[in-house]
N, CA, C and O atoms as CSV, one atom per row, in Angstrom:
chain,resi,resn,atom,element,x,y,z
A,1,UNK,N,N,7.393,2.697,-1.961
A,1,UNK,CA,C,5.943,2.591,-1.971
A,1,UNK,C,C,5.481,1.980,-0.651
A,1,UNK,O,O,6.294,1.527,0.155
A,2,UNK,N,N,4.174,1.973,-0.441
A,2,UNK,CA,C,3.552,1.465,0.530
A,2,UNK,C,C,2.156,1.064,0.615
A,2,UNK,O,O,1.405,1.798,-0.029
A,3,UNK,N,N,1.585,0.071,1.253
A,3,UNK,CA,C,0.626,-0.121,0.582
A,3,UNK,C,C,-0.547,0.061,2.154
A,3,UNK,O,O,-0.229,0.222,3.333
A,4,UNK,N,N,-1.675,-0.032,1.631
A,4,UNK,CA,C,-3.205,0.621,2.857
A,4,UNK,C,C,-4.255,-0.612,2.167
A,4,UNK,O,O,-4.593,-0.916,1.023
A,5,UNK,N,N,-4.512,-1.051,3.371
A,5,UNK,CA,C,-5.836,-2.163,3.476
A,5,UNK,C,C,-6.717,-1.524,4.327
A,5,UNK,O,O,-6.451,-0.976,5.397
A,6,UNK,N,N,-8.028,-1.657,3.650
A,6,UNK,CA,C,-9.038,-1.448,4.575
A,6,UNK,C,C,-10.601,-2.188,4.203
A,6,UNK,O,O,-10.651,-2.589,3.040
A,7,UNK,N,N,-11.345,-2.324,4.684
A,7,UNK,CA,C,-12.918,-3.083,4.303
A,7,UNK,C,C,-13.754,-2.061,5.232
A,7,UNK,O,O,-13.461,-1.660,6.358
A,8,UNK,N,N,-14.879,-1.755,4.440
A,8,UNK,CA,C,-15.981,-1.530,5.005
A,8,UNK,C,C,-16.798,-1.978,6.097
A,8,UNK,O,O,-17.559,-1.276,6.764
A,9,UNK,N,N,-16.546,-3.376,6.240
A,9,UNK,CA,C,-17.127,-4.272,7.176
A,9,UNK,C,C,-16.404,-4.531,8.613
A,9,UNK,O,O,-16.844,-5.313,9.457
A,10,UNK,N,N,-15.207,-3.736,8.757
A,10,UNK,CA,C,-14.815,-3.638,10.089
A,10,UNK,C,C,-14.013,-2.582,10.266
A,10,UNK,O,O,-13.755,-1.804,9.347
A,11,UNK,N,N,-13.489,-2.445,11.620
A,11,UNK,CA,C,-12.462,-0.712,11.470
A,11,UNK,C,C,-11.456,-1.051,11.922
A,11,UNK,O,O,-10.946,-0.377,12.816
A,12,UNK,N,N,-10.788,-2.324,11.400
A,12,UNK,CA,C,-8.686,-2.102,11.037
A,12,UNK,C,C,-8.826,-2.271,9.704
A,12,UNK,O,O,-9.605,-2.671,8.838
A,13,UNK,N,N,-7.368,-1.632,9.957
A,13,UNK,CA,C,-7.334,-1.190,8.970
A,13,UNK,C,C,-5.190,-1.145,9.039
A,13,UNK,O,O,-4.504,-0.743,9.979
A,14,UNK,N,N,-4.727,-1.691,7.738
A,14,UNK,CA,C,-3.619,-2.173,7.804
A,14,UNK,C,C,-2.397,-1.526,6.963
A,14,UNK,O,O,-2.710,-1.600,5.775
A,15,UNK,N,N,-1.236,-0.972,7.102
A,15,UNK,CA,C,-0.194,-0.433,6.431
A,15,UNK,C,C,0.696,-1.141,6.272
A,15,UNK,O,O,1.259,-1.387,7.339
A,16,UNK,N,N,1.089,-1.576,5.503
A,16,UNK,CA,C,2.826,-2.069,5.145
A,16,UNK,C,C,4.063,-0.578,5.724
A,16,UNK,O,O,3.864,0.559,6.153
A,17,UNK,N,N,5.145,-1.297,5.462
A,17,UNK,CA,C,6.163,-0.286,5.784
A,17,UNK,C,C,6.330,-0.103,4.446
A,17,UNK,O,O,6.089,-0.820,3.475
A,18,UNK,N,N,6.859,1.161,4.592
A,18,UNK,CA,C,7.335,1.791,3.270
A,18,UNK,C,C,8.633,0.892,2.827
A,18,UNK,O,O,9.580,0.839,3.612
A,19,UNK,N,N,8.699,0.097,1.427
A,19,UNK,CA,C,9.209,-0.737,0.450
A,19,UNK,C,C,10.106,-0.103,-0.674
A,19,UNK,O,O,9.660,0.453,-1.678
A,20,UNK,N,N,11.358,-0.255,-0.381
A,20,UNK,CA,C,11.966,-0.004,-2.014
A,20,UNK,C,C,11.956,-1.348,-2.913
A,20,UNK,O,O,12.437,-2.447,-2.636
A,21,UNK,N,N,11.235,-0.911,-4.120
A,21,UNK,CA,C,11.170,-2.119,-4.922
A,21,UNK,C,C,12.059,-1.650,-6.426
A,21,UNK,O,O,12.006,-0.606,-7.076
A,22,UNK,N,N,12.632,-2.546,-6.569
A,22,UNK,CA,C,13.973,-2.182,-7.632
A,22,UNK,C,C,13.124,-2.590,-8.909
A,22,UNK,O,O,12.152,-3.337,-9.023
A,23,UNK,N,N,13.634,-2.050,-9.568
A,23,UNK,CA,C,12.893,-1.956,-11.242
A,23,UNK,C,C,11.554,-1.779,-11.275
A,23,UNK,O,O,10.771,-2.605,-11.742
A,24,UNK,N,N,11.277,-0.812,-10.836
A,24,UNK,CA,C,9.897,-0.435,-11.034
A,24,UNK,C,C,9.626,0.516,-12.363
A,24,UNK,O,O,10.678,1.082,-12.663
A,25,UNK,N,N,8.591,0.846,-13.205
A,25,UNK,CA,C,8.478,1.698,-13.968
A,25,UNK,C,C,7.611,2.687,-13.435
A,25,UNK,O,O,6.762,2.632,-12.545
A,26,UNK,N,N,8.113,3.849,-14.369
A,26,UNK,CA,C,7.741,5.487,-13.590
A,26,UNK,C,C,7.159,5.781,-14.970
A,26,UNK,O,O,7.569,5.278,-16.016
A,27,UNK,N,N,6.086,6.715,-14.848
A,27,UNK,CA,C,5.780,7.661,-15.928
A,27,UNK,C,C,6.786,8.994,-16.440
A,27,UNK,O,O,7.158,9.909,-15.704
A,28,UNK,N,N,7.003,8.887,-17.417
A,28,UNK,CA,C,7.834,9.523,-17.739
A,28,UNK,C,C,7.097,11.354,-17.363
A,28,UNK,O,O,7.785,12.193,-16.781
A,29,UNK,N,N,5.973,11.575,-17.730
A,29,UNK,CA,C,5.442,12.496,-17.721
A,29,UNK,C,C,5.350,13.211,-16.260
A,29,UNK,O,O,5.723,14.342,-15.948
A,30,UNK,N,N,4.703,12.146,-15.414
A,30,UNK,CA,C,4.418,12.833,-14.124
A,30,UNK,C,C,4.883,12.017,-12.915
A,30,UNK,O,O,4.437,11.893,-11.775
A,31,UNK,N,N,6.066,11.443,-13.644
A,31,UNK,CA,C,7.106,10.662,-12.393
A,31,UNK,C,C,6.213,9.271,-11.216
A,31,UNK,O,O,6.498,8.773,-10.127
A,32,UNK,N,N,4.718,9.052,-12.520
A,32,UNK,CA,C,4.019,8.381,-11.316
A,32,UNK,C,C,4.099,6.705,-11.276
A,32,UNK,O,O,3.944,6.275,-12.419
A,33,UNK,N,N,4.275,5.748,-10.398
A,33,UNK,CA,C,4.395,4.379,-10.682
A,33,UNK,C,C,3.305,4.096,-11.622
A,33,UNK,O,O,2.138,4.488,-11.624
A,34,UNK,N,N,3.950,3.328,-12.420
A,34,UNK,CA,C,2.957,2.440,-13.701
A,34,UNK,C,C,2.815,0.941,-13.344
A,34,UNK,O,O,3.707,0.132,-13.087
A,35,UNK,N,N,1.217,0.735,-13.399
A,35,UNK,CA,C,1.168,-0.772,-13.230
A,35,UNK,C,C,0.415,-0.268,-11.429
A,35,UNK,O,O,-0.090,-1.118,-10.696
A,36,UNK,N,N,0.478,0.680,-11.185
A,36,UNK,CA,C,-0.215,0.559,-9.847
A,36,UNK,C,C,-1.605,-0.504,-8.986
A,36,UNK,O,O,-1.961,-0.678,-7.820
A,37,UNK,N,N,-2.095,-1.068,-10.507
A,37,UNK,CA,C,-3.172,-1.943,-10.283
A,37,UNK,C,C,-2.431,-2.751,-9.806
A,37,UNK,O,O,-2.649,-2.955,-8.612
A,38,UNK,N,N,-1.145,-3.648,-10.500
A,38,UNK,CA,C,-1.044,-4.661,-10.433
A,38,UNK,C,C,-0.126,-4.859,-9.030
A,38,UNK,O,O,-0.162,-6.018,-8.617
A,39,UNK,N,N,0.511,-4.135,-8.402
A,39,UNK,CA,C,0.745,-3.775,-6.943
A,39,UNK,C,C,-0.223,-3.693,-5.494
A,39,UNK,O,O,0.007,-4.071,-4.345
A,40,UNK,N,N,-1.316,-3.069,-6.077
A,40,UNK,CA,C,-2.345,-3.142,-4.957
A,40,UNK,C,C,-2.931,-4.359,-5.542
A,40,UNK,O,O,-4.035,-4.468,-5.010
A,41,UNK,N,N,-2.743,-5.364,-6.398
A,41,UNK,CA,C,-3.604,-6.734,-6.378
A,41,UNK,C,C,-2.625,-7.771,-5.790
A,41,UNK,O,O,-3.194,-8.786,-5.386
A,42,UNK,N,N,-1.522,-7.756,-5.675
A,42,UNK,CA,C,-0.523,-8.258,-5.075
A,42,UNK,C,C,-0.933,-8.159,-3.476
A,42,UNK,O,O,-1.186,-9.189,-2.852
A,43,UNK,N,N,-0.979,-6.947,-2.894
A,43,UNK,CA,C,-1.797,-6.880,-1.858
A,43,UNK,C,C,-2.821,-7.712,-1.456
A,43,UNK,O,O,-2.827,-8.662,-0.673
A,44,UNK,N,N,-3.535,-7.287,-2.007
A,44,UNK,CA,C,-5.082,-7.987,-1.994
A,44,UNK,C,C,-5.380,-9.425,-2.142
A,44,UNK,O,O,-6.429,-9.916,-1.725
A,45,UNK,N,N,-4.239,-10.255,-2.874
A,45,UNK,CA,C,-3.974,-11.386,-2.991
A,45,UNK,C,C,-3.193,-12.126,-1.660
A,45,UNK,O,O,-3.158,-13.258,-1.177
A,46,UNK,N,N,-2.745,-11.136,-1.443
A,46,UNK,CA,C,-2.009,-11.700,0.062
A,46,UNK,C,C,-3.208,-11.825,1.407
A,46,UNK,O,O,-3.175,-12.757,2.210
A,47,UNK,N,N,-4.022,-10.939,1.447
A,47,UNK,CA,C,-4.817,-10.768,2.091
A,47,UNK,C,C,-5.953,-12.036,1.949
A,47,UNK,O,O,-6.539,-12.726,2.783
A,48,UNK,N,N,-5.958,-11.993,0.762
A,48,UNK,CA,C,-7.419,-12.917,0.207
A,48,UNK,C,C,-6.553,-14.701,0.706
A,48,UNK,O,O,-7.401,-15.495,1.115
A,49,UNK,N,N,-5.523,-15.105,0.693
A,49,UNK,CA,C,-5.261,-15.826,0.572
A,49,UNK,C,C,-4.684,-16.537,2.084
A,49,UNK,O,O,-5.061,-17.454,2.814
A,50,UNK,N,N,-3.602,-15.586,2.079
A,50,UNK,CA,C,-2.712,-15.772,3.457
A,50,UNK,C,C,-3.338,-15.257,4.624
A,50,UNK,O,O,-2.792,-15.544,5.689
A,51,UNK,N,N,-4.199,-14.672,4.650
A,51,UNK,CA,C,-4.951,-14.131,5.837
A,51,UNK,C,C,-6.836,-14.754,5.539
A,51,UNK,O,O,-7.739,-14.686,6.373
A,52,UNK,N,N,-6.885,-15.031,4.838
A,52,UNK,CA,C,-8.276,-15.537,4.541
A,52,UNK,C,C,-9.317,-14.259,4.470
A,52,UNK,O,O,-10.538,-14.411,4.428
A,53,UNK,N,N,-8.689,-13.041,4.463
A,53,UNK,CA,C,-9.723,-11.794,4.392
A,53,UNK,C,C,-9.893,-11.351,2.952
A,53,UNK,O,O,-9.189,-10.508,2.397
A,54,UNK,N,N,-10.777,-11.926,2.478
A,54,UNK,CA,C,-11.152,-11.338,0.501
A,54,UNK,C,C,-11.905,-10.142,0.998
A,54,UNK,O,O,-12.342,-9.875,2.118
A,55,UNK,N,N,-11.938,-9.519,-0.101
A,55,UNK,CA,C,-12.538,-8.268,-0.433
A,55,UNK,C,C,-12.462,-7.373,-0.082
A,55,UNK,O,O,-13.306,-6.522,-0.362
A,56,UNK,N,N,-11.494,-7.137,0.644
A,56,UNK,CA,C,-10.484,-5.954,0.853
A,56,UNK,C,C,-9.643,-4.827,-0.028
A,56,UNK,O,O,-8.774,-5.066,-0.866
A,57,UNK,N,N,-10.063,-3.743,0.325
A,57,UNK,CA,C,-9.932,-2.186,-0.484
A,57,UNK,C,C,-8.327,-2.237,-0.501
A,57,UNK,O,O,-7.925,-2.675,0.577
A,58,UNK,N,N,-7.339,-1.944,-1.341
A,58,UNK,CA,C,-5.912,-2.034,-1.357
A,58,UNK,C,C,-5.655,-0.924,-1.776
A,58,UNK,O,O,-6.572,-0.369,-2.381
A,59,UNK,N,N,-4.710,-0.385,-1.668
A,59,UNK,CA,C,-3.931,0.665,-1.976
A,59,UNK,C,C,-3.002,1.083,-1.882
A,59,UNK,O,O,-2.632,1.370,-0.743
A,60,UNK,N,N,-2.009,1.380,-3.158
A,60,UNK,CA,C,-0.627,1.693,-2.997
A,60,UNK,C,C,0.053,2.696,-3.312
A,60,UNK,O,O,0.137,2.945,-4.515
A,61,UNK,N,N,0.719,3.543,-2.379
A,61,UNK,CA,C,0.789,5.208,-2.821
A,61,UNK,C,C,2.425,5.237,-2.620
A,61,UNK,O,O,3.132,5.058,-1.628
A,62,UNK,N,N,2.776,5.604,-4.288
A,62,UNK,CA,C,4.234,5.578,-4.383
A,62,UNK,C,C,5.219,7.083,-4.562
A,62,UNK,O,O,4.712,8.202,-4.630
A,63,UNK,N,N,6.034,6.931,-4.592
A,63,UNK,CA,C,6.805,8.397,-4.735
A,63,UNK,C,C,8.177,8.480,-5.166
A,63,UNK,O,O,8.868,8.112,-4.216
A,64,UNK,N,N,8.978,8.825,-6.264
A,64,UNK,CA,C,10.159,8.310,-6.425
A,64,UNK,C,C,11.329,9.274,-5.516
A,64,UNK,O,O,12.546,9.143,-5.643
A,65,UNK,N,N,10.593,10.342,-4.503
A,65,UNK,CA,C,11.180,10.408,-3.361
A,65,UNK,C,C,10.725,10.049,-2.124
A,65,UNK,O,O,9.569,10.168,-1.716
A,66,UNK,N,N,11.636,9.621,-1.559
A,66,UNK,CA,C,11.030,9.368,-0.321
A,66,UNK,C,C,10.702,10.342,0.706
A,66,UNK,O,O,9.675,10.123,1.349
A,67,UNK,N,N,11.448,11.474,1.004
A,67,UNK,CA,C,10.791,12.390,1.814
A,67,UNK,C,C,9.407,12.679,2.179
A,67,UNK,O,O,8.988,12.882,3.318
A,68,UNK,N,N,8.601,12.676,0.857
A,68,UNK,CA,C,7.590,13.100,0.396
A,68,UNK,C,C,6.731,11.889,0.437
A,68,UNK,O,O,5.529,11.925,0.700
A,69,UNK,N,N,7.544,10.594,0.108
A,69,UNK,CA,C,6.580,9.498,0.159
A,69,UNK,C,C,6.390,9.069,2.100
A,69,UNK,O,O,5.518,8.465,2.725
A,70,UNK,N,N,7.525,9.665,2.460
A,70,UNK,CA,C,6.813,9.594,4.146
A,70,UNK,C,C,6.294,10.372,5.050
A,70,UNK,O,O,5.811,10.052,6.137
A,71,UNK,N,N,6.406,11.407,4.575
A,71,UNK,CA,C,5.297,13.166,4.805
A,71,UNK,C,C,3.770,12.142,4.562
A,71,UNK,O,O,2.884,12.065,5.413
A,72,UNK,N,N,3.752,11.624,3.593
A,72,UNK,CA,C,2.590,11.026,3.028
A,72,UNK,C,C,2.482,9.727,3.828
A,72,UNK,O,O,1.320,9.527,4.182
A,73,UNK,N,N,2.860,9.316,3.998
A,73,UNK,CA,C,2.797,7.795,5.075
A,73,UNK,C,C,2.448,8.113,6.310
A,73,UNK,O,O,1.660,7.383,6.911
A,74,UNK,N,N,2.981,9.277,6.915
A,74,UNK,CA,C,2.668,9.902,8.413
A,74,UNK,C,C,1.432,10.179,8.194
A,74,UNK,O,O,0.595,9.427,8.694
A,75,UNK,N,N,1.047,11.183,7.493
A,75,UNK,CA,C,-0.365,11.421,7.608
A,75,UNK,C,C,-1.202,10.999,7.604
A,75,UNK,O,O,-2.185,11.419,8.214
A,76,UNK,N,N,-1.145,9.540,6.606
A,76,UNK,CA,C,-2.287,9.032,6.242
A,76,UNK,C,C,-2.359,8.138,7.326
A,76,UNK,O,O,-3.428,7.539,7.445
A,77,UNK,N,N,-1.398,7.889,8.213
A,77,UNK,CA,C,-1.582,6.717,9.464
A,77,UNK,C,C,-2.038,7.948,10.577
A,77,UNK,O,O,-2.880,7.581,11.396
A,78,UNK,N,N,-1.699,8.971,10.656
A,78,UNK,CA,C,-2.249,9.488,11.789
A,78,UNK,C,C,-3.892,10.264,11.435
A,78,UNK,O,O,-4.683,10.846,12.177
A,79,UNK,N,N,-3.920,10.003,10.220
A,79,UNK,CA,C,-5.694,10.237,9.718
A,79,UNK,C,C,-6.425,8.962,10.680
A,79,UNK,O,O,-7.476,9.138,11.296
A,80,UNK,N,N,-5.747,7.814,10.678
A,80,UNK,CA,C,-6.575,6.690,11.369
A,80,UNK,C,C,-6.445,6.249,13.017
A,80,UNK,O,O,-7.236,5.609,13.710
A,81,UNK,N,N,-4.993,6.914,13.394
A,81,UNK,CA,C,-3.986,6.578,14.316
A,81,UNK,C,C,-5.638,7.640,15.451
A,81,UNK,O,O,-6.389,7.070,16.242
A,82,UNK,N,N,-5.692,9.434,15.029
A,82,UNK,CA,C,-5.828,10.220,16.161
A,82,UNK,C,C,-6.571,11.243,15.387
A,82,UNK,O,O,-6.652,12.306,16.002
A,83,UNK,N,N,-7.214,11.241,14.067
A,83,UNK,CA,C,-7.344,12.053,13.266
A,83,UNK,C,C,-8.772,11.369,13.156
A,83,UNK,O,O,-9.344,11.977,12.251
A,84,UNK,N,N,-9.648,10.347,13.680
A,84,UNK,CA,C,-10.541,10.277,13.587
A,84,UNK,C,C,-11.794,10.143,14.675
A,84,UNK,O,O,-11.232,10.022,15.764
A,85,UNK,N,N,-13.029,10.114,14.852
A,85,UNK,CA,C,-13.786,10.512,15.972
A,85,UNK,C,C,-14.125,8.683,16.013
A,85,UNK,O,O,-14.410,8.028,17.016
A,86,UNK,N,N,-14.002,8.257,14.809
A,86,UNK,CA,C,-14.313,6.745,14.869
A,86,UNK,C,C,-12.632,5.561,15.609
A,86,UNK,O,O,-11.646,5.315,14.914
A,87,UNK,N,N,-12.701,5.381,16.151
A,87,UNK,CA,C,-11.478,4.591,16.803
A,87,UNK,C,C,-11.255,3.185,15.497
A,87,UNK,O,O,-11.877,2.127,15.592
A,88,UNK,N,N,-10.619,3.376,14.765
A,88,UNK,CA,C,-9.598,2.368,14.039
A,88,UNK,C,C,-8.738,1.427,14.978
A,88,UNK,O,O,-8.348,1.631,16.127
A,89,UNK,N,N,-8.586,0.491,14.266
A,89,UNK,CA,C,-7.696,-0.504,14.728
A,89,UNK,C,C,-6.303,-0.606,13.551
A,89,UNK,O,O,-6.207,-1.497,12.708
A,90,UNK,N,N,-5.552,0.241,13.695
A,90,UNK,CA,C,-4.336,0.090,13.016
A,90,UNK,C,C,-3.220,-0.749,13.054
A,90,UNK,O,O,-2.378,-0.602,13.940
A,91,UNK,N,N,-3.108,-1.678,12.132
A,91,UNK,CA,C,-2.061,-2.575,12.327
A,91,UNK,C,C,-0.556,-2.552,11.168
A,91,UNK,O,O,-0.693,-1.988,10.082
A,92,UNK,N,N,0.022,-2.829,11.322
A,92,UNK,CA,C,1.478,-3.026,10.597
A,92,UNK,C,C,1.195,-4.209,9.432
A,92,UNK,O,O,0.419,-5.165,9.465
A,93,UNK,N,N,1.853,-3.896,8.702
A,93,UNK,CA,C,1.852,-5.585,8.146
A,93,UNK,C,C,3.518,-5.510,7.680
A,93,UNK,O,O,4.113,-4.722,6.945
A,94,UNK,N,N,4.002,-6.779,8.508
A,94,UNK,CA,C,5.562,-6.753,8.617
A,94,UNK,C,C,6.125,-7.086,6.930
A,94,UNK,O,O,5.517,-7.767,6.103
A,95,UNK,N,N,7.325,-6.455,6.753
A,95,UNK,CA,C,8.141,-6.538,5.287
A,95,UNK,C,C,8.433,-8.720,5.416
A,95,UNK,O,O,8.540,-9.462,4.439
A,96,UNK,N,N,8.461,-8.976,6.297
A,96,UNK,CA,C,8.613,-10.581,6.702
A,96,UNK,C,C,7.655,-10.895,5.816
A,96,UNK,O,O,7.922,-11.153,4.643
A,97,UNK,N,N,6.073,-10.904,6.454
A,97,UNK,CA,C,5.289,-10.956,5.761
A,97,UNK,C,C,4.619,-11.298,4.895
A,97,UNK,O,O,3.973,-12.328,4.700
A,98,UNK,N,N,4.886,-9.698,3.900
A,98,UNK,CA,C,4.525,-9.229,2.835
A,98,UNK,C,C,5.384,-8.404,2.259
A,98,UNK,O,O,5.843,-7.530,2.993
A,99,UNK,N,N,5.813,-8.433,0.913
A,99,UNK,CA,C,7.338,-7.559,0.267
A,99,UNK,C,C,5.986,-7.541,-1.246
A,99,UNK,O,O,5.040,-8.303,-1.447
A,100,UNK,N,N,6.378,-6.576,-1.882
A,100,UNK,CA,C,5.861,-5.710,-2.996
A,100,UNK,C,C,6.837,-6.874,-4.012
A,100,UNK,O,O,7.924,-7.163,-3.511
A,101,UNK,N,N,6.533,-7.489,-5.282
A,101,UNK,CA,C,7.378,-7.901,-6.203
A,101,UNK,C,C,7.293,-6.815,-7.388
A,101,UNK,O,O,6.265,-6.233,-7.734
A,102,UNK,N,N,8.561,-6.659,-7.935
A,102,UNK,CA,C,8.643,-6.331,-9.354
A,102,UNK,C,C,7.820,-6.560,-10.391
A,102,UNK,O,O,7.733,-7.750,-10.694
A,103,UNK,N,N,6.944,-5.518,-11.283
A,103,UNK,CA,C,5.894,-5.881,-12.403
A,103,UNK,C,C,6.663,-5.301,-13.380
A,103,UNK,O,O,7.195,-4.191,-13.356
A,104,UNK,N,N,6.687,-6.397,-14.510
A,104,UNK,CA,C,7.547,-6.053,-16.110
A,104,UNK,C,C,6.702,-5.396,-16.757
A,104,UNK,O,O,5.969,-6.188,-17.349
A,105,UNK,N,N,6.400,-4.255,-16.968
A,105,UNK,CA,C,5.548,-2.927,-17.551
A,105,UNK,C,C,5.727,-3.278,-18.826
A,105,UNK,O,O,4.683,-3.174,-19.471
A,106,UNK,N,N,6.889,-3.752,-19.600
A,106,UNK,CA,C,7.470,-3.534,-20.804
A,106,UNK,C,C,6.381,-4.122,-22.039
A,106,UNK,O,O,6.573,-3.452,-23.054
A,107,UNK,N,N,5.439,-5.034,-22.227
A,107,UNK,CA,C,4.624,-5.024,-22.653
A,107,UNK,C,C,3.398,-4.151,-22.746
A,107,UNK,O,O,2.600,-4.111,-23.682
A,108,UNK,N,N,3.379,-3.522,-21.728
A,108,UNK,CA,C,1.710,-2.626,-21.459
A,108,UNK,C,C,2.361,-0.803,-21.600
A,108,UNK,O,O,1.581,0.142,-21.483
């Protein structure tokens, strides 16, 4: 998985590196991460806290392959990288950082 920060109120805009996170739950149906809220609030909590930036848009787009989950990572950074008429400020956010934790689905 990987996760995308962005706010309305300025133009960076921030990616994690793509994360293997062990025990994650998948939908059985359409192979999709479950609990995705509680991953992009993990985000957003890091942001709100450790960086002092609240209210920041999070987002975390997973794939239980990776090929496909970095076909999808390329693009969506070069949508901001050269793909736009508005100049972004794209930044990294190092695995040091920020690391994705494990959510126990098994109740929900």
């Amino acid at each position: 998985m990987f996760g995308f920060v962005a706010s309305f109120n300025d133009s960076t805009v921030y990616f994690t590196n793509i994360q293997k996170v062990d025990s994650v739950w998948v939908t059985k149906k359409k192979k999709m991460l479950a609990g995705r809220n509680h991953y992009s609030y993990q985000l957003r909590e890091f942001f709100a806290q450790k960086r002092q930036m609240p209210n920041r848009t999070c987002v975390v787009v997973a794939n239980v392959d990776r090929k496909k989950l970095e076909k999808k990572y390329i693009k969506m950074k070069n949508k901001y990288l050269v793909g736009s008429k508005k100049p972004y400020d794209v930044r990294n956010i190092a695995e040091t950082d920020f690391k994705f934790e494990p959510v126990d689905m098994s109740n929900e």
